[in-house]
Backbone as JSON, one array per atom type, in Angstrom:
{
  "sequence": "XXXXXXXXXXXXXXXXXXXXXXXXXXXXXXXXXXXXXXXXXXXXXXXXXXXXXXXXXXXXXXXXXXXXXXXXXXXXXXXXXXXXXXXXXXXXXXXXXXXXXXXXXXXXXXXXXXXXXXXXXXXXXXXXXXXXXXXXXXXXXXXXXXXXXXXXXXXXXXXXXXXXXXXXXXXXXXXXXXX",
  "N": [[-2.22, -0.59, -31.56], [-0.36, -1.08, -29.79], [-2.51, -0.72, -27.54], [-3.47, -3.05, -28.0], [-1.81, -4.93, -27.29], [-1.02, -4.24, -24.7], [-3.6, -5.33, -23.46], [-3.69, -8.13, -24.13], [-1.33, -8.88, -22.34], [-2.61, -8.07, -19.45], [-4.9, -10.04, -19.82], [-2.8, -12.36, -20.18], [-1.55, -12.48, -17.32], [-3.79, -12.21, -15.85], [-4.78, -15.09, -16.32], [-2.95, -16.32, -15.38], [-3.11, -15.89, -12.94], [-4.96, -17.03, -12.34], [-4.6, -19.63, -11.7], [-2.72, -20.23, -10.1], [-4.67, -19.45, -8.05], [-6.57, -21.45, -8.16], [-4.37, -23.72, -7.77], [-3.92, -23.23, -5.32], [-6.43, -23.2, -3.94], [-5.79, -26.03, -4.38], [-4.41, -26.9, -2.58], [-5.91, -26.23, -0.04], [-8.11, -27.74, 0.15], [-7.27, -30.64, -0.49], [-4.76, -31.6, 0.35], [-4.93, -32.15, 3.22], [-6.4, -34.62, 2.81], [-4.73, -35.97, 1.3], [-2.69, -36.58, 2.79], [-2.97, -37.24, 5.02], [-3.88, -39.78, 4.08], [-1.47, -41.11, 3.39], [0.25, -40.53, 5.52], [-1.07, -42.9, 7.13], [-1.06, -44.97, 5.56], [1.82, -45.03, 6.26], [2.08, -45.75, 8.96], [0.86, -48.54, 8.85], [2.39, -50.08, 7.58], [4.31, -51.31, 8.43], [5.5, -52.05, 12.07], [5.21, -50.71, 15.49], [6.66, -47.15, 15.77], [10.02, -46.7, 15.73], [11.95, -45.85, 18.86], [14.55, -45.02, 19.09], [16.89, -42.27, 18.27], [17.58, -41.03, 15.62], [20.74, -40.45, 13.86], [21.25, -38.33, 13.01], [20.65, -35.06, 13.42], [17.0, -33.07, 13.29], [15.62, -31.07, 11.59], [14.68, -28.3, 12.79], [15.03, -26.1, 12.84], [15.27, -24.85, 10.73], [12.28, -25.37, 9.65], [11.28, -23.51, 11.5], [11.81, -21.03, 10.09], [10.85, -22.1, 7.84], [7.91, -20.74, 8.71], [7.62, -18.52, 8.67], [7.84, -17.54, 5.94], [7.4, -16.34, 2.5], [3.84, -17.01, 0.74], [4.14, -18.99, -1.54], [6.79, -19.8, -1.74], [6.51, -21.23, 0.5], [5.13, -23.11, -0.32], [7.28, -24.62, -2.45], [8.74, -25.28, -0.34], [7.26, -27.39, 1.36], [6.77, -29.12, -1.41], [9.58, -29.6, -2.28], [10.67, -31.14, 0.45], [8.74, -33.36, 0.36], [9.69, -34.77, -2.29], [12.49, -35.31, -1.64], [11.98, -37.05, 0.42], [10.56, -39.24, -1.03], [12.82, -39.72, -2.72], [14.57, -40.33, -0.87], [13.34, -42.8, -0.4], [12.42, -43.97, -2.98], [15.13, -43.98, -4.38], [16.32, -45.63, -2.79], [14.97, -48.31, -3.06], [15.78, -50.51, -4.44], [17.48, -51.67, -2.76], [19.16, -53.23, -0.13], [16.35, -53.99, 1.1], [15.43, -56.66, 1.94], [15.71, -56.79, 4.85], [13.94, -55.42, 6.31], [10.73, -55.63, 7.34], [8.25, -54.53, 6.19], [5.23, -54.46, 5.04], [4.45, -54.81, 1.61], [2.52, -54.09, 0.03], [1.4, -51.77, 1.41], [3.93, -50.14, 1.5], [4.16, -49.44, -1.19], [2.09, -48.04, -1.6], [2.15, -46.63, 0.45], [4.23, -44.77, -1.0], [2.99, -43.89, -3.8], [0.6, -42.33, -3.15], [2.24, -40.19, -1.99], [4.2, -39.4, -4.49], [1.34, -38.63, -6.11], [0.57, -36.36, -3.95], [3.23, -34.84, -4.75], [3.28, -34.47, -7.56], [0.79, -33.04, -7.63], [1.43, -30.57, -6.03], [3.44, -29.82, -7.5], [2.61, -28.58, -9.9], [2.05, -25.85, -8.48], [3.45, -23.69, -8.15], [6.32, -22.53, -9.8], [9.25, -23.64, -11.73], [11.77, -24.86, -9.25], [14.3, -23.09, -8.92], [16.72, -23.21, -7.3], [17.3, -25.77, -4.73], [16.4, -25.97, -1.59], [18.92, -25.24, 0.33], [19.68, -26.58, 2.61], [17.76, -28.43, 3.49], [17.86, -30.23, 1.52], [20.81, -31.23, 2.1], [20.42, -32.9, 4.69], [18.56, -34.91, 4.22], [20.52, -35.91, 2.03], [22.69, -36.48, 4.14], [20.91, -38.11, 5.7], [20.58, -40.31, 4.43], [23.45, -41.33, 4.22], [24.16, -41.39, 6.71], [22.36, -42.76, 7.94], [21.7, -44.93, 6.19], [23.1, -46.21, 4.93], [25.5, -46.17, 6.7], [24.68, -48.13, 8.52], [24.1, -50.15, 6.74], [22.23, -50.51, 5.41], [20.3, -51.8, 7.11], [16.96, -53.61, 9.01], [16.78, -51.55, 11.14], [17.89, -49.37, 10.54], [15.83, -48.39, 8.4], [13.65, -48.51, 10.1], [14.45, -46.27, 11.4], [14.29, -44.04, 9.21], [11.77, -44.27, 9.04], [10.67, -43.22, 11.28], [11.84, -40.24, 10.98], [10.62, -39.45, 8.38], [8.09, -39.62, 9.4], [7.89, -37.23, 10.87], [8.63, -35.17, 9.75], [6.38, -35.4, 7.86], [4.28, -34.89, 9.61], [5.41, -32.46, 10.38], [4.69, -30.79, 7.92], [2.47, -30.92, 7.53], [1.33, -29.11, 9.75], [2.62, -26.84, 8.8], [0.99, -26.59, 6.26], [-1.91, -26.1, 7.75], [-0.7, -23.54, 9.0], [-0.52, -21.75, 6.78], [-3.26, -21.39, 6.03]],
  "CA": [[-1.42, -1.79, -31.44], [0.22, -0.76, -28.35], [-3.43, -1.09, -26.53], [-3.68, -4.67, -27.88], [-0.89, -5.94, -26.69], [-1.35, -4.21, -23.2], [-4.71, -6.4, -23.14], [-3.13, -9.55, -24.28], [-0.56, -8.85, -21.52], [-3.49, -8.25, -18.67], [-5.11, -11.29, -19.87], [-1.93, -13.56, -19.77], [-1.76, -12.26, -16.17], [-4.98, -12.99, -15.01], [-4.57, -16.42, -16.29], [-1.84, -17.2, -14.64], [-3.49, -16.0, -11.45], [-6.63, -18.37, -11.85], [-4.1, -21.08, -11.6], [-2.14, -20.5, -8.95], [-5.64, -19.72, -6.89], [-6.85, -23.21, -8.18], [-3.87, -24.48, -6.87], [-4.31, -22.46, -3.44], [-7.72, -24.09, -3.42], [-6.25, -27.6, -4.23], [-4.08, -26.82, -0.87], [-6.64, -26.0, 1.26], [-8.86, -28.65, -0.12], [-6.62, -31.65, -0.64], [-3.86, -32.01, 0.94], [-5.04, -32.75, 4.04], [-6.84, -35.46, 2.56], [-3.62, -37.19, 1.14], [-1.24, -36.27, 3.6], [-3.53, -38.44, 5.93], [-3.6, -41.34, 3.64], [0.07, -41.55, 3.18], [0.76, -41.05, 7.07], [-1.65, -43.67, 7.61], [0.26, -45.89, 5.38], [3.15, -45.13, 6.71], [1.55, -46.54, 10.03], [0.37, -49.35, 8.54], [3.47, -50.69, 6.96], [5.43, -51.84, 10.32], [5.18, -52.15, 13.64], [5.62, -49.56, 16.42], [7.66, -46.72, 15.43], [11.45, -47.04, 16.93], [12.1, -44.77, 19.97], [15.67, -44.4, 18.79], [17.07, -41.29, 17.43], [18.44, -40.91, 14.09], [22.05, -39.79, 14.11], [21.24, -37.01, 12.37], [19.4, -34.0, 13.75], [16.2, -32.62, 12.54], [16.29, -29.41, 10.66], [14.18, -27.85, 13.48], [15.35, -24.33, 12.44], [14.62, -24.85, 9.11], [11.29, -25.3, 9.34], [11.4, -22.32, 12.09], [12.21, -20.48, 9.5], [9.75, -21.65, 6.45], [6.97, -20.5, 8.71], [7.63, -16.69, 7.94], [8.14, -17.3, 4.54], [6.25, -16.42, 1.85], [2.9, -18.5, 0.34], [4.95, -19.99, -2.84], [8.22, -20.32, -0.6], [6.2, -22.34, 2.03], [4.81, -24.85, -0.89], [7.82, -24.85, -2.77], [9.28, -26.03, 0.68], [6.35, -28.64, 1.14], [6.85, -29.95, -2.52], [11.12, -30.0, -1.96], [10.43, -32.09, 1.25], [7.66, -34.7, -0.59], [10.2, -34.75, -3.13], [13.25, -35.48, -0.8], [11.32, -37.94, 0.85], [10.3, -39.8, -2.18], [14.17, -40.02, -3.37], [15.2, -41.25, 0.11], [12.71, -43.8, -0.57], [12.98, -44.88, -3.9], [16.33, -44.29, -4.55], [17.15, -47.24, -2.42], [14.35, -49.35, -3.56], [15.99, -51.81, -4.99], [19.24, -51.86, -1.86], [18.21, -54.46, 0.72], [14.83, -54.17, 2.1], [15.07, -57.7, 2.31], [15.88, -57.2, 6.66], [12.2, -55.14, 6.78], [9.11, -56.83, 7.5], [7.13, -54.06, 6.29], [3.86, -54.75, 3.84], [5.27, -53.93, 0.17], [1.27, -53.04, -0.73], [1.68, -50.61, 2.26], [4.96, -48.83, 0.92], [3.72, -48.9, -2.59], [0.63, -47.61, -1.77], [2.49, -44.83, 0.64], [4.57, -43.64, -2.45], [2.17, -43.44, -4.78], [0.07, -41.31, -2.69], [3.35, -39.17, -1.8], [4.29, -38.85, -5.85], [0.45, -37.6, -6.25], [0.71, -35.18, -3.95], [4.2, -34.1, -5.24], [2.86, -33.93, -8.62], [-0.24, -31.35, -7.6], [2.16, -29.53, -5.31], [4.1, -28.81, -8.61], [1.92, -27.87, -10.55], [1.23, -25.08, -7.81], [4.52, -23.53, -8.54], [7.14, -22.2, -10.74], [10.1, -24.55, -10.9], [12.85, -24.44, -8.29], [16.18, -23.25, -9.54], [18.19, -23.6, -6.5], [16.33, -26.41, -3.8], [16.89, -25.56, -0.29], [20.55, -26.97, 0.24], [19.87, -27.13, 4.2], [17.14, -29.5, 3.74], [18.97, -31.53, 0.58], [21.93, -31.76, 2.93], [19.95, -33.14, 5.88], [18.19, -35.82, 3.99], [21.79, -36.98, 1.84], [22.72, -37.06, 5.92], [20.04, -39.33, 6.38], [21.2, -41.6, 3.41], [24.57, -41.96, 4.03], [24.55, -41.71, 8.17], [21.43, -44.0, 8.41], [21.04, -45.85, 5.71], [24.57, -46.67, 4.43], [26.52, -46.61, 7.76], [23.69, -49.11, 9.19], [24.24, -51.14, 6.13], [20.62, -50.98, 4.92], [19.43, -52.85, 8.21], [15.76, -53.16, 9.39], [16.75, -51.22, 12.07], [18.35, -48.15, 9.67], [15.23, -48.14, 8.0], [12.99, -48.03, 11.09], [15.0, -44.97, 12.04], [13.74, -43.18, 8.2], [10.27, -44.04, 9.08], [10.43, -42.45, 11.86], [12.01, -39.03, 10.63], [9.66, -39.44, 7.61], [6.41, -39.66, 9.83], [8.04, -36.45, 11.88], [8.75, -34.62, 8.47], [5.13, -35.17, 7.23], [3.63, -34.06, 10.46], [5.45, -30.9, 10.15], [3.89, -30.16, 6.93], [0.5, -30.44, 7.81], [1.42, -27.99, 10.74], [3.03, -25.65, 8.14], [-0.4, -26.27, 5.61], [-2.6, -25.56, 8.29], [-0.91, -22.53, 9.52], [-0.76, -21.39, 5.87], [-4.68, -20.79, 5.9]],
  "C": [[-0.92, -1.95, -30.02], [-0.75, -0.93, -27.17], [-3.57, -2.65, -26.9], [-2.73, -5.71, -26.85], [-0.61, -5.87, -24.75], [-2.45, -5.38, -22.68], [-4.5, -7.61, -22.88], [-2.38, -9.61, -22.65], [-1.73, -9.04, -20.1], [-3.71, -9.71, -18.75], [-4.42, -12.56, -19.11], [-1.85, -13.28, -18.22], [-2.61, -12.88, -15.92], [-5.24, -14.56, -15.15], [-3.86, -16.91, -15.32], [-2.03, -17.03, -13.3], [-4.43, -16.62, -10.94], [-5.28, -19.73, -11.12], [-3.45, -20.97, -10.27], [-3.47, -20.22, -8.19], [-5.87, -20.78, -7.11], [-5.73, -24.03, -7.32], [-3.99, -24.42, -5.65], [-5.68, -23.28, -3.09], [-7.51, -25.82, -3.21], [-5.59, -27.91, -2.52], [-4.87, -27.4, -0.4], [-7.51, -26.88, 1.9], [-8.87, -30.25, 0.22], [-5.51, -32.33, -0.21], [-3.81, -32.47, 2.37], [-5.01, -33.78, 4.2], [-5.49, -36.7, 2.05], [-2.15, -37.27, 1.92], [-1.92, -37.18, 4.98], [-3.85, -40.11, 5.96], [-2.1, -41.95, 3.93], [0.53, -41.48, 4.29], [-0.01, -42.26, 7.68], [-1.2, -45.08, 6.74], [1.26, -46.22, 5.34], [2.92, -45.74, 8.07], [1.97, -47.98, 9.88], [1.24, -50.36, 8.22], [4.4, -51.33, 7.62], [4.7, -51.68, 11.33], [4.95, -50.94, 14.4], [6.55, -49.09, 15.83], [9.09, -46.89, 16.43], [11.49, -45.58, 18.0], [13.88, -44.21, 20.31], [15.79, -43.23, 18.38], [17.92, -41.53, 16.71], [19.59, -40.06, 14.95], [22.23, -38.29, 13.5], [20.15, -35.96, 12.81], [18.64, -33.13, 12.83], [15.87, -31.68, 12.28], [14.83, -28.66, 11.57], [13.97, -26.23, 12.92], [14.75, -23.84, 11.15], [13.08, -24.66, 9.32], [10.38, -23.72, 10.58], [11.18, -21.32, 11.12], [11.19, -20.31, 8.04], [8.55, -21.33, 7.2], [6.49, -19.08, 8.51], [7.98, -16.4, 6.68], [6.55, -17.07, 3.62], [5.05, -17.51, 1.1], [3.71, -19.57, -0.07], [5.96, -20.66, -2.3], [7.8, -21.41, 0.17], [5.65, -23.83, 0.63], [5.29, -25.49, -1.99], [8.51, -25.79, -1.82], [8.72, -27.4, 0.81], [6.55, -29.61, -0.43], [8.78, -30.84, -2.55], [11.02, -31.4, -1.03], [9.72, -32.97, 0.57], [9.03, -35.67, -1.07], [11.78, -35.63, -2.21], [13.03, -36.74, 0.17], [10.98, -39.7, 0.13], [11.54, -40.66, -2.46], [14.67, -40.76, -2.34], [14.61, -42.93, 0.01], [12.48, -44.98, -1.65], [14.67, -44.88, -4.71], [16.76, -45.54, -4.02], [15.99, -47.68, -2.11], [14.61, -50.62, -3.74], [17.82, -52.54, -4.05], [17.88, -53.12, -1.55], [17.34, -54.44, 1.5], [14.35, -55.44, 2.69], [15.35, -57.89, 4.31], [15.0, -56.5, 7.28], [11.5, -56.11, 6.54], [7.92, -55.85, 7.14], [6.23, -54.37, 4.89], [4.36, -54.17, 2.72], [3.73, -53.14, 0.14], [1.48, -51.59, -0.03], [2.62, -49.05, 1.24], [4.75, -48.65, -0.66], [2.8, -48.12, -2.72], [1.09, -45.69, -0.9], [3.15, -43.77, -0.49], [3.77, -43.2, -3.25], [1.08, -42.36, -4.7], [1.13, -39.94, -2.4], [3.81, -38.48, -3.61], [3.06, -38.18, -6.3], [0.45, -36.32, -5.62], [2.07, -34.25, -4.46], [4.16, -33.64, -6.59], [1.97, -32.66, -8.47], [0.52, -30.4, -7.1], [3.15, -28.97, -6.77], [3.61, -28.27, -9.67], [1.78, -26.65, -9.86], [2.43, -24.06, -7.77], [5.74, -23.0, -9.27], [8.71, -23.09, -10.11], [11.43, -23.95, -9.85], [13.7, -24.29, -8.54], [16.68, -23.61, -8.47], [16.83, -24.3, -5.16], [17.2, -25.73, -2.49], [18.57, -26.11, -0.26], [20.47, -27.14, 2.03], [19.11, -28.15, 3.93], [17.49, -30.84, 2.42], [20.19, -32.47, 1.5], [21.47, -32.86, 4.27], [19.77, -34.57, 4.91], [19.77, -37.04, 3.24], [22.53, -37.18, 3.35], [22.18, -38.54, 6.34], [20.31, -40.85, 5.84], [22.21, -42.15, 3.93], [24.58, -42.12, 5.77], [23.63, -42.51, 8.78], [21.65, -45.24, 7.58], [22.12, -47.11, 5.55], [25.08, -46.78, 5.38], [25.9, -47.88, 8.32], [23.38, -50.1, 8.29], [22.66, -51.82, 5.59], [19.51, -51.92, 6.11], [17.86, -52.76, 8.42], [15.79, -51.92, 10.54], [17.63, -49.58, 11.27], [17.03, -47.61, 9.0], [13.72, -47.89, 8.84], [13.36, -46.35, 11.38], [14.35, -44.08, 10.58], [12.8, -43.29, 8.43], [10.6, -43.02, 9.86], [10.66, -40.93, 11.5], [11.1, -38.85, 9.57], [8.78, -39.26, 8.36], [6.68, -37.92, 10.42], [8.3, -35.03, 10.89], [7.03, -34.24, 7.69], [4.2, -34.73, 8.22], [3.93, -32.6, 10.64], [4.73, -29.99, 9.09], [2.78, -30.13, 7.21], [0.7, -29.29, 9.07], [1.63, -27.21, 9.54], [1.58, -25.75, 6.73], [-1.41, -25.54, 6.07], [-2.73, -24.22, 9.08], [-0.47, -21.31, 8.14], [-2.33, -20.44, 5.84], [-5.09, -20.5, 7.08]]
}
């Protein structure tokens, strides 16, 4: 009895290690691929990016920091950020976008590519009990000292592209120096 259940036990193991390599493969595979769509409709969606700086500084350290971390750590980090990204984005959906000029297909088309990859990235995973709180804190930063002090302006929401485009270029640095 006692050897069955060792077996069973192996087994459930090795299952659970196909999956996380599948996911490691959808990495290596895929994410390039939609992390190039979705910066390219983040392009696409406006004008020139602004050459302002956000009032809020960019968690430099932080990401200092997830590059000596472990695999899971680094694409728990990558899924947090997506995720963080996402919320800055549709959370205030429905504020006033009416003082952008950018292409709705555009920003529908960048989320929807950003929620796919945040879906595969969690699948790849075990969930997050406690999210980063430096990079939670940074982004409710970004809410309330861009979005909200600047009164939802075109010119508040220029300033999130930009940290968004500068956010998703870090991740593909931290993907690519993954493998």
């Amino acid at each position: 009895m006692c050897t069955m259940q060792s077996w069973t036990c192996l087994f459930l193991i090795l299952c659970s290690m196909q999956s996380v390599c599948h996911c490691c493969d959808w990495i290596q595979h895929h994410f390039g691929h939609l992390s190039a769509e979705y910066l390219s409709q983040l392009e696409q969606m406006g004008g020139d990016i602004t050459k302002q700086n956000a009032p809020v500084l960019f968690p430099t350290s932080l990401y200092r920091h997830i590059y000596d971390a472990e695999f899971e750590d680094k694409v728990r980090f990558l899924n947090e950020t997506i995720y963080q990204i996402i919320k800055l984005f549709d959370g205030n959906r429905n504020r006033n976008r009416k003082s952008v000029t950018w292409d709705k297909k555009n920003l529908d088309d960048f989320l929807n590519i950003l929620d796919r990859q945040f879906e595969n990235l969690s699948s790849c995973v075990s969930p997050v009990v406690k999210p980063e709180k430096r990079l939670k804190r940074y982004f409710r930063n970004l809410n309330r000292k861009v979005l909200r002090k600047m009164n939802y302006s075109a010119e508040a929401w220029e300033l999130i592209r930009k940290e968004t485009k500068r956010h998703l270029q870090r991740l593909d640095i931290l993907v690519g120096q993954m493998y």
